[in-house]
C-alpha positions as CSV (number, residue, x, y, z in Angstrom):
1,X,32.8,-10.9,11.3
2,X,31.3,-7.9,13.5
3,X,33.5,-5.8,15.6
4,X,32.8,-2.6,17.5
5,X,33.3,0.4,15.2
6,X,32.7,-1.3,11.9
7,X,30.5,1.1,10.2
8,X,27.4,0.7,7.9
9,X,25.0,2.0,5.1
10,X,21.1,1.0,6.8
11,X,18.8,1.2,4.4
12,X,14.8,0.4,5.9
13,X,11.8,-0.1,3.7
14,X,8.9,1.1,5.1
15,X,5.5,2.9,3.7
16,X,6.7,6.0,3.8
17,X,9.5,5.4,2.1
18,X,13.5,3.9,2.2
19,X,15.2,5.9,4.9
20,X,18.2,5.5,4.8
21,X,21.2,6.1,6.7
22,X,25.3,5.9,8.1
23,X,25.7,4.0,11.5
24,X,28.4,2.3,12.8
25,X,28.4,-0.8,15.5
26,X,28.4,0.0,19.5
27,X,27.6,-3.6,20.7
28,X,27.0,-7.0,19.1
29,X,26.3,-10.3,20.6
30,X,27.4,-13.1,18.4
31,X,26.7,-16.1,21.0
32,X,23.4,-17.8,19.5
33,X,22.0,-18.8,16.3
34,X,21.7,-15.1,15.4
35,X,24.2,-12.1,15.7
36,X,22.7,-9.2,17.3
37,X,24.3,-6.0,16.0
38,X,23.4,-2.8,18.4
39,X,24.1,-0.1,16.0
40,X,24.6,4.5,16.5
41,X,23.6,6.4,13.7
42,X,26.0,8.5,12.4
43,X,24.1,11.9,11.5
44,X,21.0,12.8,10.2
45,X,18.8,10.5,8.1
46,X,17.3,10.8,4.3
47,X,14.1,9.3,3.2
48,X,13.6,8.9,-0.7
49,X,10.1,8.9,-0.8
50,X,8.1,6.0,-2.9
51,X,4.7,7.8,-3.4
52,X,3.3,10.9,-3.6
53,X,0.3,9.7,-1.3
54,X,-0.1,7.4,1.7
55,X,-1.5,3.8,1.0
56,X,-3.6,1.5,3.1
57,X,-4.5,-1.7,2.8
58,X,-8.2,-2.0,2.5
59,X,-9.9,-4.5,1.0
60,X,-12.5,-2.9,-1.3
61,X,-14.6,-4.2,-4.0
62,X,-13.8,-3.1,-7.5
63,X,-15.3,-3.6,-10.7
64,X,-12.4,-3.0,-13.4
65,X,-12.5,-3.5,-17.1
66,X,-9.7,-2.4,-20.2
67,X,-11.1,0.7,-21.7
68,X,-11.7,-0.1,-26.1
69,X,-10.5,3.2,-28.1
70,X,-12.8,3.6,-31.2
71,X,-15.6,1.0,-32.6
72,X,-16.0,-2.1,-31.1
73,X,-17.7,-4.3,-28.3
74,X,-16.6,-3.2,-24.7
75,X,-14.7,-5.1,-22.5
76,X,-16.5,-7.1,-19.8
77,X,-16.7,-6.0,-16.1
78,X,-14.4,-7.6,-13.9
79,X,-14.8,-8.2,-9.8
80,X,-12.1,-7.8,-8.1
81,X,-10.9,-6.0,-4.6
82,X,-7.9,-3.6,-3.7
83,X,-5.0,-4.6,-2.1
84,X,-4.2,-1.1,-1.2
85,X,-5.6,2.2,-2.2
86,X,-4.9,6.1,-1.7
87,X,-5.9,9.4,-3.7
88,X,-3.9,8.9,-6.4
89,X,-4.2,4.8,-6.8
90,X,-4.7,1.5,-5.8
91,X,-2.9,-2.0,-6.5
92,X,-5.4,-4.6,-7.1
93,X,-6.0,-8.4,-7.9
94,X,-6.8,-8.7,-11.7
95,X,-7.0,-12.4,-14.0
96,X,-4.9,-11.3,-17.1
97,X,-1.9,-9.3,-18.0
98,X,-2.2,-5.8,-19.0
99,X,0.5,-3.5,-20.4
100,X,1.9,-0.8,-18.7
101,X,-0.2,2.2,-20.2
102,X,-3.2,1.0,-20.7
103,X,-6.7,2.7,-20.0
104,X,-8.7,1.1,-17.7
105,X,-12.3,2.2,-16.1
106,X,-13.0,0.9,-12.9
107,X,-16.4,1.0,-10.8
108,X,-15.9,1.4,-6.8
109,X,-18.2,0.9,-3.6
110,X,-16.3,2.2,-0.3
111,X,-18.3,0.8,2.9
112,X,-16.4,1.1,5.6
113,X,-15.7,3.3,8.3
114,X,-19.1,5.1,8.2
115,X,-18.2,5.8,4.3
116,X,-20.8,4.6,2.1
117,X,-20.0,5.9,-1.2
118,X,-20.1,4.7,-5.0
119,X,-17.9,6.5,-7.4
120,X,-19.0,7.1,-10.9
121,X,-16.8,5.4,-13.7
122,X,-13.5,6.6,-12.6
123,X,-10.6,6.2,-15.1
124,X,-7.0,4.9,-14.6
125,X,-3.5,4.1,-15.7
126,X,-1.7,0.7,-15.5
127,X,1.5,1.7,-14.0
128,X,2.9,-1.9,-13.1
129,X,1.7,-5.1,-14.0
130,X,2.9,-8.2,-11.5
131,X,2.8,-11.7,-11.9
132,X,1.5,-13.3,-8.8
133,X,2.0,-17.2,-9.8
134,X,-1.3,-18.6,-8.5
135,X,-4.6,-20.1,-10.2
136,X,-6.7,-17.1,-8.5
137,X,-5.8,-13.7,-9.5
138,X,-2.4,-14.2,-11.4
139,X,-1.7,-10.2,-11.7
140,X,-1.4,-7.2,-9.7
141,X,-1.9,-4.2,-10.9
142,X,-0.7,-0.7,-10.3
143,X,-3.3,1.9,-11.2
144,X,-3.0,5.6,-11.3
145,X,-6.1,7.5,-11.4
146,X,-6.6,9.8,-14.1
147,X,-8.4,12.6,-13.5
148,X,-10.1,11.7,-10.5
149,X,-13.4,14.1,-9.2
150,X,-12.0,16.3,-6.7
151,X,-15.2,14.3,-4.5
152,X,-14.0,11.1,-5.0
153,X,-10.6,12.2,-4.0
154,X,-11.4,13.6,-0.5
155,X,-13.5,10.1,-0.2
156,X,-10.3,8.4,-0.7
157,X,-8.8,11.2,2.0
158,X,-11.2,10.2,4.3
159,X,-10.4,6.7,3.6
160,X,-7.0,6.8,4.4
161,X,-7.0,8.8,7.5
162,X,-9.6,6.9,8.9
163,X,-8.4,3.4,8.3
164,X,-4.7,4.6,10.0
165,X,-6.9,5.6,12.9
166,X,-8.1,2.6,13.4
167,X,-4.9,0.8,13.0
168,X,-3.0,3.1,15.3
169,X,-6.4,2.6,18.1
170,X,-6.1,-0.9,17.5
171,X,-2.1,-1.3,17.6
172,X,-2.4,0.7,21.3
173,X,-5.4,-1.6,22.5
174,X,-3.0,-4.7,21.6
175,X,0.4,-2.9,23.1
176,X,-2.0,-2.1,26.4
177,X,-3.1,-5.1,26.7
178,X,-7.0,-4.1,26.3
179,X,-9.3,-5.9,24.3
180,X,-11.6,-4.8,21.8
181,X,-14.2,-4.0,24.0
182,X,-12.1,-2.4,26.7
183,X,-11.4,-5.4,29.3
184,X,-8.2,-6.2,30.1
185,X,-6.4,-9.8,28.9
């Protein structure tokens, strides 16, 4: 099915983004269970990017609730955590659907990485809405902060660069074959 030459469209879906670009087979191996395909790309690369800011996946605790236009009660506070989070949003769990659009307020603690900081009522603006299809946490949702204090934003800053810091110090400690504390394996 694979012969040297044949050429391809590679498309990778990473963080950053879906880079994407021409290459065209130099080797393959077709003798086991799998074919292994040793591919040349053909030119430069492109990268449509996803997001305007990094994301990390921190768990932090959240207290979310829909935001009530006009008279009426207010909605009840809701725990929940992040499943990721930069400066211009977060995904997190949530127990009921919500439509795109709607105004939520959310309350959030950061403590971690020598941050300890509580926002004050910070607004934001369903984006997505998932269905998870389990008991606990049936949605996840995509939240775009709305007029976030310029504090709270370098917080988040902070955030990120420190938790890819620790996951770029941990990644080396692994690929070195160091442990935690600095002994070897």
């Amino acid at each position: 099915m694979v012969d040297n030459g044949d050429k391809y469209s590679v498309s990778c879906i990473t963080d950053r983004g879906i880079i994407m670009f021409e290459a065209h087979v130099i080797d393959f191996d077709d003798s086991g269970k799998n074919t292994i395909i040793e591919l040349k790309a053909d030119g430069e690369y492109s990268c449509l990017q996803r997001r305007e800011a990094y994301r990390v996946r921190e768990r932090i605790e959240v207290n979310a609730r829909k935001r009530v236009e006009g008279p009426g009660p207010t909605e009840k506070w809701a725990k929940t955590t992040t499943v990721d989070i930069s400066e211009t949003g977060m995904l997190i769990r949530y127990d009921e659907r919500c439509q795109e659009g709607q105004i939520m307020e959310f309350a959030i603690r950061i403590k971690m990485f020598d941050i300890n900081e509580t926002f004050p009522i910070i607004r934001g603006r369903v984006v997505r809405c998932i269905e998870t299809n389990r008991k606990k946490c049936k949605y996840l949702l995509g939240i775009a902060f709305e007029d976030l204090p310029e504090k709270c934003r370098d917080v988040l800053i902070r955030l990120v660069i420190l938790s890819q810091r620790s996951q770029l110090t941990y990644r080396n400690l692994k690929e070195h074959g160091q442990h935690e504390y600095g002994g070897n394996e």
